[in-house]
C-alpha positions in Angstrom: 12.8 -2.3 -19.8 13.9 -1.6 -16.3 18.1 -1.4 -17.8 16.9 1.1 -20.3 15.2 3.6 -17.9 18.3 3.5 -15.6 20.4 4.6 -19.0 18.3 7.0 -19.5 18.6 8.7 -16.6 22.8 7.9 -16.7 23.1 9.3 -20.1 21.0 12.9 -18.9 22.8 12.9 -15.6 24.2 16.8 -15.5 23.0 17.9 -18.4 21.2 21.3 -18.4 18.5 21.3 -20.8 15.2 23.4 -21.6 13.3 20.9 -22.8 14.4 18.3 -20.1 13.5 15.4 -22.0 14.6 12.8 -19.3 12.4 14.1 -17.1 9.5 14.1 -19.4 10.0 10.5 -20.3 10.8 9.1 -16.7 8.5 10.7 -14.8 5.6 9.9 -17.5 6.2 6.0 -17.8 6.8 6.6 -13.3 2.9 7.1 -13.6 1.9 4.5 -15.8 4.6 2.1 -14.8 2.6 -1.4 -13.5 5.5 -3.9 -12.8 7.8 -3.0 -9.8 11.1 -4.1 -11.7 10.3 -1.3 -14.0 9.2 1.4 -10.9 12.7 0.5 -9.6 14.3 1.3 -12.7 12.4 4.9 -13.5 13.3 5.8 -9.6 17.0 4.9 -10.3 17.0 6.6 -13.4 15.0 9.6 -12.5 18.0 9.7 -9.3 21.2 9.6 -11.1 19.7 12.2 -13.9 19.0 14.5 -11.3 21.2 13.7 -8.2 22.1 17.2 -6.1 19.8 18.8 -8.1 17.4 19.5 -5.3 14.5 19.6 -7.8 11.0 19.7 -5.5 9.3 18.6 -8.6 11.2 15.6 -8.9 10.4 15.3 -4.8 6.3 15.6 -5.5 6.8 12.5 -7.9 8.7 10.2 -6.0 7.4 10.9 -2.3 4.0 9.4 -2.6 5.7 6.0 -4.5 8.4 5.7 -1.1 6.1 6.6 1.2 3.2 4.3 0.0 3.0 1.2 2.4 1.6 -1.4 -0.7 4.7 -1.2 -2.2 7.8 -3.6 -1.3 10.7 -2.4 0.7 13.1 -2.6 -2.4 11.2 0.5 -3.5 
């Protein structure tokens, strides 16, 4: 599950869309997302789709996951 978020996120990386599908999916399965393998790969995906895009939406989602002190230090 993990590989397919991460290819995900590689196939959508730079591409300019209205819909923004990637970040529908990722950021949805980021919230219901139980296993940390599968965190790991939404936050990698969810990076190389949108890496330099300076998105604070994307910022709002992942800031609380990095900066909670429960979670391992491989996320």
């Amino acid at each position: 599950m993990a590989g397919s978020y991460i290819a995900l996120g590689l196939l959508n990386s730079g591409i300019k869309n209205d819909a923004d599908a990637a970040f529908a999916i990722l950021s949805d399965k980021l919230e219901s997302a139980t296993k940390q393998s599968h965190k790991i790969g939404i936050l990698m995906g969810l990076s190389m789709a949108y890496a330099g895009s300076a998105r604070t939406d994307l910022l709002d989602i992942i800031s609380p996951i990095i900066l909670d002190s429960d979670n391992s230090i491989e996320l």
